[in-house]
Biotite code that builds the C-alpha atoms (Angstrom):
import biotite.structure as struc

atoms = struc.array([
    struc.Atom([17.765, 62.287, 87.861], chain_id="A", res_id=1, res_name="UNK", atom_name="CA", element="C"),
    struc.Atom([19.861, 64.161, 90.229], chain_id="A", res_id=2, res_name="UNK", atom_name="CA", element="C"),
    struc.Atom([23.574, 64.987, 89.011], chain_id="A", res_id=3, res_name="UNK", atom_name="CA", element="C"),
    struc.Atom([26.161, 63.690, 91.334], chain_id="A", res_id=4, res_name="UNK", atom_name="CA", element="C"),
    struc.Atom([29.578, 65.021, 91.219], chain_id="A", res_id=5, res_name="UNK", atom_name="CA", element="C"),
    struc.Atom([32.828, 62.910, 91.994], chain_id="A", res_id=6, res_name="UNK", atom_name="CA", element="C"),
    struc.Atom([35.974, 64.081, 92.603], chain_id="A", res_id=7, res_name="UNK", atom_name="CA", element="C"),
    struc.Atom([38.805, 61.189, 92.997], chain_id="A", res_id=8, res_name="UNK", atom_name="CA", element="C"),
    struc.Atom([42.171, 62.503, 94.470], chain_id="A", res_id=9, res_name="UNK", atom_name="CA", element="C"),
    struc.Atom([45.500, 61.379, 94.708], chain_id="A", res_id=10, res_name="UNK", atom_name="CA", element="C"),
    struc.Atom([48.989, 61.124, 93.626], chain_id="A", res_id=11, res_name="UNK", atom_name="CA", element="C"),
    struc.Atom([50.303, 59.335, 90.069], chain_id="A", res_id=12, res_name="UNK", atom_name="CA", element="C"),
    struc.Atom([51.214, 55.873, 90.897], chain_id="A", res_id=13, res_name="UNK", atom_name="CA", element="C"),
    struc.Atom([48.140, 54.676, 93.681], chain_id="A", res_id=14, res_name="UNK", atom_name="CA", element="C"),
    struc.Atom([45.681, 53.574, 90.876], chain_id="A", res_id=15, res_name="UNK", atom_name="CA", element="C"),
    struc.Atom([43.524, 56.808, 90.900], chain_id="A", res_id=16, res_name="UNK", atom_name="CA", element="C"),
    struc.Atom([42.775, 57.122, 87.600], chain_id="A", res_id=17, res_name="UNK", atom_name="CA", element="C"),
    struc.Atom([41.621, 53.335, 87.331], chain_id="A", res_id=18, res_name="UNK", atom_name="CA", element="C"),
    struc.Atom([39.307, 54.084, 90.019], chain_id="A", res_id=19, res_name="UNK", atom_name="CA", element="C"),
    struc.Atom([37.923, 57.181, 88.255], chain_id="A", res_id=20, res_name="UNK", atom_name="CA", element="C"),
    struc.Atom([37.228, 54.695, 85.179], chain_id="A", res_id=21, res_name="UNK", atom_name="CA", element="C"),
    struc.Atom([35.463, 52.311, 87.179], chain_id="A", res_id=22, res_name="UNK", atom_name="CA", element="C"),
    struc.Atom([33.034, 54.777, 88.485], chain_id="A", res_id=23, res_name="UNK", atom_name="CA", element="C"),
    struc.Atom([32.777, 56.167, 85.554], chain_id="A", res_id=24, res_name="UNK", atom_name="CA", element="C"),
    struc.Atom([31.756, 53.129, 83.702], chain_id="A", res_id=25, res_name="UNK", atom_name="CA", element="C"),
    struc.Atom([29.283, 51.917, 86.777], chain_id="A", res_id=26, res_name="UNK", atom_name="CA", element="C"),
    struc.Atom([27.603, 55.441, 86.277], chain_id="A", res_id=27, res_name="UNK", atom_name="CA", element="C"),
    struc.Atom([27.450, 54.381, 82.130], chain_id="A", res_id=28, res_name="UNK", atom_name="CA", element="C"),
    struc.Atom([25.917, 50.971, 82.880], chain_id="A", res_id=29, res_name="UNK", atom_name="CA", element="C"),
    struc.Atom([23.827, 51.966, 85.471], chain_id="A", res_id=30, res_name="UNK", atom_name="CA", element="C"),
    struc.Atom([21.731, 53.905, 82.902], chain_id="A", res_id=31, res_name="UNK", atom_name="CA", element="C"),
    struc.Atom([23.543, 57.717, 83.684], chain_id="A", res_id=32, res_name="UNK", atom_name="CA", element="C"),
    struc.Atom([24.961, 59.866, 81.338], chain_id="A", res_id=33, res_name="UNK", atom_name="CA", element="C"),
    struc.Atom([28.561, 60.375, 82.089], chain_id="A", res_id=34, res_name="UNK", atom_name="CA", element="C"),
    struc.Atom([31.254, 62.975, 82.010], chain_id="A", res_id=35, res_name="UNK", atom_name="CA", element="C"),
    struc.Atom([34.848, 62.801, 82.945], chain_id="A", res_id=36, res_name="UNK", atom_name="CA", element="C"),
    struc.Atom([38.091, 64.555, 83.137], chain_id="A", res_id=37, res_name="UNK", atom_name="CA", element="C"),
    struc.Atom([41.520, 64.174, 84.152], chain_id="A", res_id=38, res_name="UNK", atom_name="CA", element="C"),
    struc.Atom([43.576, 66.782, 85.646], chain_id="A", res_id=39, res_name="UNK", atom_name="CA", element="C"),
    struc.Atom([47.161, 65.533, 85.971], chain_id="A", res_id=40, res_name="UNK", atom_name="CA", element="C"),
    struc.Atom([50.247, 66.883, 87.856], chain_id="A", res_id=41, res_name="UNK", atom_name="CA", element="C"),
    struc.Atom([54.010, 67.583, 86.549], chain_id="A", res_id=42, res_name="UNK", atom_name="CA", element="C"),
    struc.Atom([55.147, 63.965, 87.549], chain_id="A", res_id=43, res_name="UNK", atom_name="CA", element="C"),
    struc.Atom([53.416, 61.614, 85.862], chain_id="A", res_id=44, res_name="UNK", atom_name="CA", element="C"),
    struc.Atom([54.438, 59.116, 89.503], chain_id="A", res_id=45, res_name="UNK", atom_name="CA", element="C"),
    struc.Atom([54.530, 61.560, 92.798], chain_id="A", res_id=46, res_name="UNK", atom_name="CA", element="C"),
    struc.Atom([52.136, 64.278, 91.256], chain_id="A", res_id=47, res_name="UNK", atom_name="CA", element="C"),
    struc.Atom([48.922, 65.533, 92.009], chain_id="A", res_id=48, res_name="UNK", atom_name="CA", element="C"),
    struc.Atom([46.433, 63.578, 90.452], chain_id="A", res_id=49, res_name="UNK", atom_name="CA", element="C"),
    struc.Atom([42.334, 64.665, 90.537], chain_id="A", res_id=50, res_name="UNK", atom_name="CA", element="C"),
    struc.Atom([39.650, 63.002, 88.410], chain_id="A", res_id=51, res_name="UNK", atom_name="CA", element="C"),
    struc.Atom([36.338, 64.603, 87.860], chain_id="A", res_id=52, res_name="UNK", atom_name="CA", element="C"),
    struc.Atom([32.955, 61.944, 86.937], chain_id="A", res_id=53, res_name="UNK", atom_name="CA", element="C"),
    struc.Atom([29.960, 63.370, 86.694], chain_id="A", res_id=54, res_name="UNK", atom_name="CA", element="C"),
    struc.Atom([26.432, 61.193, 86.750], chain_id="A", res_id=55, res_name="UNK", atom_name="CA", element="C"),
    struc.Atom([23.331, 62.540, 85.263], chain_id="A", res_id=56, res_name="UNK", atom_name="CA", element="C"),
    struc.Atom([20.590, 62.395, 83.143], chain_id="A", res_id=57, res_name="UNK", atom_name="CA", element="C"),
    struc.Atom([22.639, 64.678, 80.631], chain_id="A", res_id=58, res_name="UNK", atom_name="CA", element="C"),
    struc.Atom([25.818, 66.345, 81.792], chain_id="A", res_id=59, res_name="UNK", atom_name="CA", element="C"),
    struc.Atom([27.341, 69.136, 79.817], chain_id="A", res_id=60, res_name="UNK", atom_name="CA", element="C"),
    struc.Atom([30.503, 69.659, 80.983], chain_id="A", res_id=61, res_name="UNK", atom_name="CA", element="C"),
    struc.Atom([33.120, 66.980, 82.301], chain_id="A", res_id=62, res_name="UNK", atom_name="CA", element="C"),
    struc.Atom([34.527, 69.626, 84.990], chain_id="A", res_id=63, res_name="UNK", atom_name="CA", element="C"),
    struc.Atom([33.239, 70.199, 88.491], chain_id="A", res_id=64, res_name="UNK", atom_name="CA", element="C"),
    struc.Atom([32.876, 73.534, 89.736], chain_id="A", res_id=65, res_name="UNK", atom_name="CA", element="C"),
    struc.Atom([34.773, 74.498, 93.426], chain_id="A", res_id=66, res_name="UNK", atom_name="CA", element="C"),
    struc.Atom([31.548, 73.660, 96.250], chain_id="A", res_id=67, res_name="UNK", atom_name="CA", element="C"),
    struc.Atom([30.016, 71.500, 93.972], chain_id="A", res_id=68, res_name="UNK", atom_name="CA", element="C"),
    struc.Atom([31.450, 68.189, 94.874], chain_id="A", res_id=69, res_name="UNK", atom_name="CA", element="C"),
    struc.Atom([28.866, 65.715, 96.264], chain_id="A", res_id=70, res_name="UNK", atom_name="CA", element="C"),
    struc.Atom([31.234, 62.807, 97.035], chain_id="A", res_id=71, res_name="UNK", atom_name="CA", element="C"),
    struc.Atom([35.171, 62.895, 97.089], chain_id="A", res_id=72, res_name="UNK", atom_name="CA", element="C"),
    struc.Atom([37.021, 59.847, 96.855], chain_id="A", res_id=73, res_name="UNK", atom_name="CA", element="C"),
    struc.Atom([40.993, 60.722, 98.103], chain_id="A", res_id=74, res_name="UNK", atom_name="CA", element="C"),
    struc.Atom([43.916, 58.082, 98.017], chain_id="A", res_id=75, res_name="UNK", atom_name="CA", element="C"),
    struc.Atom([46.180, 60.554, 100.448], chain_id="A", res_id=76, res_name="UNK", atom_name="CA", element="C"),
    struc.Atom([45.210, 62.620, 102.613], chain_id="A", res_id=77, res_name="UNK", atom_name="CA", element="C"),
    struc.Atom([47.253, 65.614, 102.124], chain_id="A", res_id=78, res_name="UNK", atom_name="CA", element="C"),
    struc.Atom([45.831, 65.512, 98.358], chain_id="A", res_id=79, res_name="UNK", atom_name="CA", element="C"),
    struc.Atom([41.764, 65.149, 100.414], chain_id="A", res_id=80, res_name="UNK", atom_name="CA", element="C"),
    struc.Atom([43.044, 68.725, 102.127], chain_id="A", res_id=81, res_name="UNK", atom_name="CA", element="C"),
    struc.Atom([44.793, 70.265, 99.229], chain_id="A", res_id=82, res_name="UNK", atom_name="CA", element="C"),
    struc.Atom([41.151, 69.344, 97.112], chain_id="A", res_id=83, res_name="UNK", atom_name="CA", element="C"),
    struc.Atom([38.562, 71.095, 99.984], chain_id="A", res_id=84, res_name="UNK", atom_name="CA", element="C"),
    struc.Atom([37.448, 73.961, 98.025], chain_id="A", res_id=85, res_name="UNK", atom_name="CA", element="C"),
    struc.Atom([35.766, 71.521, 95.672], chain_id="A", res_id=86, res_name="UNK", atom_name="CA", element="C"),
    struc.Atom([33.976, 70.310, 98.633], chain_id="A", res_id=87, res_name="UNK", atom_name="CA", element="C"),
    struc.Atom([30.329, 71.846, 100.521], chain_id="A", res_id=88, res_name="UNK", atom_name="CA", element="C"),
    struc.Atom([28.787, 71.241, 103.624], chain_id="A", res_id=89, res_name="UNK", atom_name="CA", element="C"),
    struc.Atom([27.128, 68.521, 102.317], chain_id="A", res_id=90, res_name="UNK", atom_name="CA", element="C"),
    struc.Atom([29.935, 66.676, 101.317], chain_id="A", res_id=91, res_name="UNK", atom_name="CA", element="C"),
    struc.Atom([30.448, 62.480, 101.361], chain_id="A", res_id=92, res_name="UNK", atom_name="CA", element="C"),
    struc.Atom([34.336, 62.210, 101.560], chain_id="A", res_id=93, res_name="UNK", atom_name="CA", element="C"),
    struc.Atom([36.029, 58.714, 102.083], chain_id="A", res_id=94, res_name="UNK", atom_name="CA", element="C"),
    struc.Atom([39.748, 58.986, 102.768], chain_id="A", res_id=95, res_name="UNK", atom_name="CA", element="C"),
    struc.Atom([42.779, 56.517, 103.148], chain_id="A", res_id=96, res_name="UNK", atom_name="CA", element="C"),
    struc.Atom([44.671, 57.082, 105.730], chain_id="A", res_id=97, res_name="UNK", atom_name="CA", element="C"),
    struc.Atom([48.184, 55.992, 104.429], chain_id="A", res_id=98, res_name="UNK", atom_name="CA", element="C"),
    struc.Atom([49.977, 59.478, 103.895], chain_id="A", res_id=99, res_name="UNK", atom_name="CA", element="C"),
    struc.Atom([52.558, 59.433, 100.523], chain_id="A", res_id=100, res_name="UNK", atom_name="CA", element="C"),
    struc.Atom([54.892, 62.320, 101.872], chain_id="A", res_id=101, res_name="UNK", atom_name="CA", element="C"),
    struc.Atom([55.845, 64.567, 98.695], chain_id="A", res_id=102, res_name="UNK", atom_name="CA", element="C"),
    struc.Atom([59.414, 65.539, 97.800], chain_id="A", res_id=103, res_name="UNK", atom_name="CA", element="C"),
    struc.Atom([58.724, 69.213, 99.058], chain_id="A", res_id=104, res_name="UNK", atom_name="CA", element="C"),
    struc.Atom([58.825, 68.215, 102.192], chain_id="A", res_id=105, res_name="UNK", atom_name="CA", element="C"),
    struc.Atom([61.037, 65.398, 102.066], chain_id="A", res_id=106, res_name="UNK", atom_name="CA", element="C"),
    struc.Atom([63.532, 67.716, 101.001], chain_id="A", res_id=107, res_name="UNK", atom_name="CA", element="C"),
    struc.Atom([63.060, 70.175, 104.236], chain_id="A", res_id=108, res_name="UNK", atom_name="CA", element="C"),
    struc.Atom([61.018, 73.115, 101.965], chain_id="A", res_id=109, res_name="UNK", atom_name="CA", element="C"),
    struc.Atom([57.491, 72.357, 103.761], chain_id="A", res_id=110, res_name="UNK", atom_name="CA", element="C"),
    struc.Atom([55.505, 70.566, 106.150], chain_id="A", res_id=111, res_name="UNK", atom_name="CA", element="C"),
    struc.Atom([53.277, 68.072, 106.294], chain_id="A", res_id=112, res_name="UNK", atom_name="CA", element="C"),
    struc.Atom([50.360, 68.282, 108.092], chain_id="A", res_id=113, res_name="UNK", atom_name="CA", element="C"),
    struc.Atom([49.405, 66.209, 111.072], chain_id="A", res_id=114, res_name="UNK", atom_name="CA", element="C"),
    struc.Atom([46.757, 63.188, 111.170], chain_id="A", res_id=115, res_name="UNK", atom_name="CA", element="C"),
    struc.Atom([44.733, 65.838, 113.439], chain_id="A", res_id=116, res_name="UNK", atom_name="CA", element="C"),
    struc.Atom([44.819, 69.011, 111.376], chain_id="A", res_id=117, res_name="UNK", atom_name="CA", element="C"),
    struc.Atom([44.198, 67.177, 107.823], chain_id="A", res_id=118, res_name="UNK", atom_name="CA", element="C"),
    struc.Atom([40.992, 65.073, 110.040], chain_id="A", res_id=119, res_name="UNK", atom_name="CA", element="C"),
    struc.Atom([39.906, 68.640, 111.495], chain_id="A", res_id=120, res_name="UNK", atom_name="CA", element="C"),
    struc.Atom([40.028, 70.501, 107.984], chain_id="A", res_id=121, res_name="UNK", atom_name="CA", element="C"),
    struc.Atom([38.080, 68.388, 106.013], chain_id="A", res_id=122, res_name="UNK", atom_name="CA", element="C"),
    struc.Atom([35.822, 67.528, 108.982], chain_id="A", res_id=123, res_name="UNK", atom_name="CA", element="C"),
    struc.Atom([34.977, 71.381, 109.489], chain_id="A", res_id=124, res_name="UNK", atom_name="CA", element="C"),
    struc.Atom([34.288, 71.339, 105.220], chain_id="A", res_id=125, res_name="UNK", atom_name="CA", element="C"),
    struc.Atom([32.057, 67.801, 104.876], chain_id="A", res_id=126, res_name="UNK", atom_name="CA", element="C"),
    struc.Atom([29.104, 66.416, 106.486], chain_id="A", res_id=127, res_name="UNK", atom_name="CA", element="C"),
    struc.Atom([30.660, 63.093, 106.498], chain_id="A", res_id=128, res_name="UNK", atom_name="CA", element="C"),
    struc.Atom([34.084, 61.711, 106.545], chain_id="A", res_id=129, res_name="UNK", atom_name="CA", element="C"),
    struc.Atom([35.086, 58.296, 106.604], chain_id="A", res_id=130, res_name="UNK", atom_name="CA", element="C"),
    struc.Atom([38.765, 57.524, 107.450], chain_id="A", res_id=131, res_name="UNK", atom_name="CA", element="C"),
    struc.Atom([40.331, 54.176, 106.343], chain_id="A", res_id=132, res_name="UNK", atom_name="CA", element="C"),
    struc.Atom([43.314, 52.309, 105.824], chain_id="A", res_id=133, res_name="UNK", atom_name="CA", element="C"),
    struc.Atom([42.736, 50.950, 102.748], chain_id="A", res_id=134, res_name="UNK", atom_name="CA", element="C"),
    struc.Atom([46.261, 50.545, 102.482], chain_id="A", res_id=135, res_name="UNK", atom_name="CA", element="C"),
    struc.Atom([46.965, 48.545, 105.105], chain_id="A", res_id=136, res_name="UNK", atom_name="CA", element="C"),
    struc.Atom([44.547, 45.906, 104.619], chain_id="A", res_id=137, res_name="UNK", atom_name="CA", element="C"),
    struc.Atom([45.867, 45.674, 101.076], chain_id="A", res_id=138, res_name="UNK", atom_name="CA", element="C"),
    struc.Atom([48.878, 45.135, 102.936], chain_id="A", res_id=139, res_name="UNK", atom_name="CA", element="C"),
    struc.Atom([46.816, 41.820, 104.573], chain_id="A", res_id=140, res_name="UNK", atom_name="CA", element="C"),
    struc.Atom([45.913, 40.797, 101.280], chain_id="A", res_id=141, res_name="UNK", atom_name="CA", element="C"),
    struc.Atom([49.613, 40.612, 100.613], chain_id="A", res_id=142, res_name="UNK", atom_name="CA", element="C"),
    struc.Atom([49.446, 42.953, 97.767], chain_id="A", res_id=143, res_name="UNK", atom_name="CA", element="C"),
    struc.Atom([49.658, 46.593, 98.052], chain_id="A", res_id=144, res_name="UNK", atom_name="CA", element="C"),
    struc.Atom([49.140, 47.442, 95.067], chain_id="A", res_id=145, res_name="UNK", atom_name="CA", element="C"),
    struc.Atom([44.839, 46.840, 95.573], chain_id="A", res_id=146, res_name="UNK", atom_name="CA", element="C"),
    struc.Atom([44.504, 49.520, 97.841], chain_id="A", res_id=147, res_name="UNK", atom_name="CA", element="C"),
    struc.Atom([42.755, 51.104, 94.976], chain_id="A", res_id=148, res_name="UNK", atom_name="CA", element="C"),
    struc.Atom([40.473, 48.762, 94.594], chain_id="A", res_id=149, res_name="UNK", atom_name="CA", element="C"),
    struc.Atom([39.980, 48.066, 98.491], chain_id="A", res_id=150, res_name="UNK", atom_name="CA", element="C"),
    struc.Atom([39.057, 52.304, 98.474], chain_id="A", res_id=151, res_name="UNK", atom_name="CA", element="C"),
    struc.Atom([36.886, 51.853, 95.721], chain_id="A", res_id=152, res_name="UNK", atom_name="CA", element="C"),
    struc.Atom([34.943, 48.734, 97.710], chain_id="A", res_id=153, res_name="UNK", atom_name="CA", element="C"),
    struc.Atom([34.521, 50.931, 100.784], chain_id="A", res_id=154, res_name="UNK", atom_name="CA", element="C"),
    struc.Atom([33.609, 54.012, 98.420], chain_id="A", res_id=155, res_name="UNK", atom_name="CA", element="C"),
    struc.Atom([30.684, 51.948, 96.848], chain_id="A", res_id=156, res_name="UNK", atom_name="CA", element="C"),
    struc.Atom([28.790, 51.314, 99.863], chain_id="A", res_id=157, res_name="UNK", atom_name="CA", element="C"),
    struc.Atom([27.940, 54.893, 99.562], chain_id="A", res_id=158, res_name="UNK", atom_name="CA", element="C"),
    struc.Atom([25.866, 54.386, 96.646], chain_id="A", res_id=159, res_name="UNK", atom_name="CA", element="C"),
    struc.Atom([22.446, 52.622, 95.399], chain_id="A", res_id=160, res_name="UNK", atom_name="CA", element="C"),
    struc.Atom([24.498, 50.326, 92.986], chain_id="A", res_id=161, res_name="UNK", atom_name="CA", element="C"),
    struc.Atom([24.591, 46.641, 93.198], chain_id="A", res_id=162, res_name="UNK", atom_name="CA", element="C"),
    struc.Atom([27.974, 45.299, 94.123], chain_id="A", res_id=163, res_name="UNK", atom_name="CA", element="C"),
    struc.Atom([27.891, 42.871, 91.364], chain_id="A", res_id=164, res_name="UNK", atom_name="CA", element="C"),
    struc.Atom([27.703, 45.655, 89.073], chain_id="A", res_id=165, res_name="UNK", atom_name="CA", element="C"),
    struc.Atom([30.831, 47.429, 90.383], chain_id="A", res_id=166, res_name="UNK", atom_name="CA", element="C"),
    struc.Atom([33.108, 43.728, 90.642], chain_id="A", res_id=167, res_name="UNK", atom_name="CA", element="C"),
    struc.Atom([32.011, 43.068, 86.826], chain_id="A", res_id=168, res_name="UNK", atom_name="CA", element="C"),
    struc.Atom([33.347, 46.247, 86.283], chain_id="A", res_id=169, res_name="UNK", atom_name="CA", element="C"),
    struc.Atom([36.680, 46.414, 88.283], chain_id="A", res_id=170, res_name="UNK", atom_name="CA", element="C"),
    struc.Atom([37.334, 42.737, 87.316], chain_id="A", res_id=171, res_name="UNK", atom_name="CA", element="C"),
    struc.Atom([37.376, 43.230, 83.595], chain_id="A", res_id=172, res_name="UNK", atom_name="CA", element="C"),
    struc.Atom([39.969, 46.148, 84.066], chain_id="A", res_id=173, res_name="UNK", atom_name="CA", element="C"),
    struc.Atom([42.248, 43.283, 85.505], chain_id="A", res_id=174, res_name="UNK", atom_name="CA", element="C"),
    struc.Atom([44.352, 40.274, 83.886], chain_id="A", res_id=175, res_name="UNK", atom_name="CA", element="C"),
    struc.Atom([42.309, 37.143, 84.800], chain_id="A", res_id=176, res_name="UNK", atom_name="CA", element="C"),
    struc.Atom([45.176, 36.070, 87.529], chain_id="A", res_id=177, res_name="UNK", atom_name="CA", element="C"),
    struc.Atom([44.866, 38.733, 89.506], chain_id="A", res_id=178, res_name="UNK", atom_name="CA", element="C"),
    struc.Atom([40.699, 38.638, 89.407], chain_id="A", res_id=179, res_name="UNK", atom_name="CA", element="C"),
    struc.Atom([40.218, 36.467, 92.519], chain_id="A", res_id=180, res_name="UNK", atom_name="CA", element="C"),
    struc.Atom([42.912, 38.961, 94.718], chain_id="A", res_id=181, res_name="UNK", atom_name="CA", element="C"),
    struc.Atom([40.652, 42.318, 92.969], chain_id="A", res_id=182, res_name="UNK", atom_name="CA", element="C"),
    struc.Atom([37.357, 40.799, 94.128], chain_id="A", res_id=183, res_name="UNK", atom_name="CA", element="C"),
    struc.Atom([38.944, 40.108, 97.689], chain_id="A", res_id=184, res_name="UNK", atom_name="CA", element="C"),
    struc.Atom([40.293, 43.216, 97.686], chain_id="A", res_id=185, res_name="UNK", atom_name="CA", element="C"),
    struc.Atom([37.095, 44.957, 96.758], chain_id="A", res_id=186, res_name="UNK", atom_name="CA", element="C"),
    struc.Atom([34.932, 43.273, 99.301], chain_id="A", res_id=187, res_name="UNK", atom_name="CA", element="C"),
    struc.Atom([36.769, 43.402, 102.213], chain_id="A", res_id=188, res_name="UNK", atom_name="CA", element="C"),
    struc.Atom([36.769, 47.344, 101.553], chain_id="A", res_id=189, res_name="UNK", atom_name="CA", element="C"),
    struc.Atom([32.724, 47.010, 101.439], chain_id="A", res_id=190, res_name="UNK", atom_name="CA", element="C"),
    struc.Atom([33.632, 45.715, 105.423], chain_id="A", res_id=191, res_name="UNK", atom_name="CA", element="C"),
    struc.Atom([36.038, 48.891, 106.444], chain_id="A", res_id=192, res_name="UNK", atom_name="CA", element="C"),
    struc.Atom([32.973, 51.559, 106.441], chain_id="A", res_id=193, res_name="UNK", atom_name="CA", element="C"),
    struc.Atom([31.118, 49.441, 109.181], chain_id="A", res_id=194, res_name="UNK", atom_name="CA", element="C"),
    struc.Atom([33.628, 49.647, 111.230], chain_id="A", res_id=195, res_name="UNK", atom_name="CA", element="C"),
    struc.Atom([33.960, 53.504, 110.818], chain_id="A", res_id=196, res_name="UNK", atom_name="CA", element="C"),
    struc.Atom([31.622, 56.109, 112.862], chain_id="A", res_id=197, res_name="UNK", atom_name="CA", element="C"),
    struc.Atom([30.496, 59.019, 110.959], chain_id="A", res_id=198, res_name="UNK", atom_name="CA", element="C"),
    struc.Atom([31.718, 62.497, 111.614], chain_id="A", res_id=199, res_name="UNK", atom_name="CA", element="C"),
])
């Protein structure tokens, strides 16, 4: 079995580490062994946030090594940039496109990168990028707070895992009132990547 590496960025707050349990747990029940870790920034809300989850037929270590990433999963896309050196050629990446501007440069102290430059970077690092706004159709649902799960529904269609296997999953992370909004949520972000051309 081949080893896939994951790397799920974003910033404390968007539901990143949820995702990164999810896939982790699909990888468990999908007969993998799994490794993950959790690499957190200063501010438990507003910081840097980047899982690692590993799938394998054994897996040693939980951490991925820079140009080893196979698919990257980024909430922001300042945090997609900021994470390229894990990234090769080869490279999956799915990205939303709603940016969460940090306090550095709220403040005046730096700059945030345009829509283009972020697109061209990771573009020039990956095979494939996939730009969505995950956040904006969790906006439709009425409920912003699913983007997560509306990333992790496009994010899925990347891999050779029944979607019933990934909604049992994500649904029993979730009180049971808020289980019909996650499985909306989820499969209308299996719909955004059709929509999408491929770099």
């Amino acid at each position: 079995m081949k080893v896939l590496n994951f790397l799920v960025a974003g910033v404390g707050g968007q539901g990143t580490l949820l995702a990164s349990d999810i896939l982790a747990e699909v990888g468990i029940r999908s007969g993998c062994d799994v490794k993950k870790s959790d690499v957190l920034g200063l501010a438990v809300r507003g910081g840097s946030v980047l899982s690692h989850v590993r799938w394998g037929e054994r897996i040693a270590s939980p951490v991925i090594e820079e140009g080893e990433v196979d698919c990257m999963l980024a909430f922001e896309p300042l945090e997609a940039m900021r994470a390229i050196p894990f990234l090769r050629r080869e490279s999956i990446v799915v990205c939303n496109t709603h940016p969460i501007v940090p306090i550095s440069v709220s403040s005046g102290d730096a700059r945030y990168p345009t829509r283009d430059e972020i697109e061209r970077a990771l573009r020039e690092a990956a095979s494939v990028v996939h730009f969505v706004d995950a956040t904006g159709l969790a906006a439709q649902l009425k409920n912003p707070r699913v983007a997560n799960v509306v990333l992790l529904g496009a994010f899925s269609t990347l891999l050779d895992v029944e979607p019933a296997l990934w909604e049992s999953v994500a649904l029993r992370r979730v009180p049971p009132r808020y289980e019909d909004l996650n499985r909306a949520a989820f499969r209308a972000g299996r719909t955004l990547l059709n929509r999408r051309e491929e770099a």
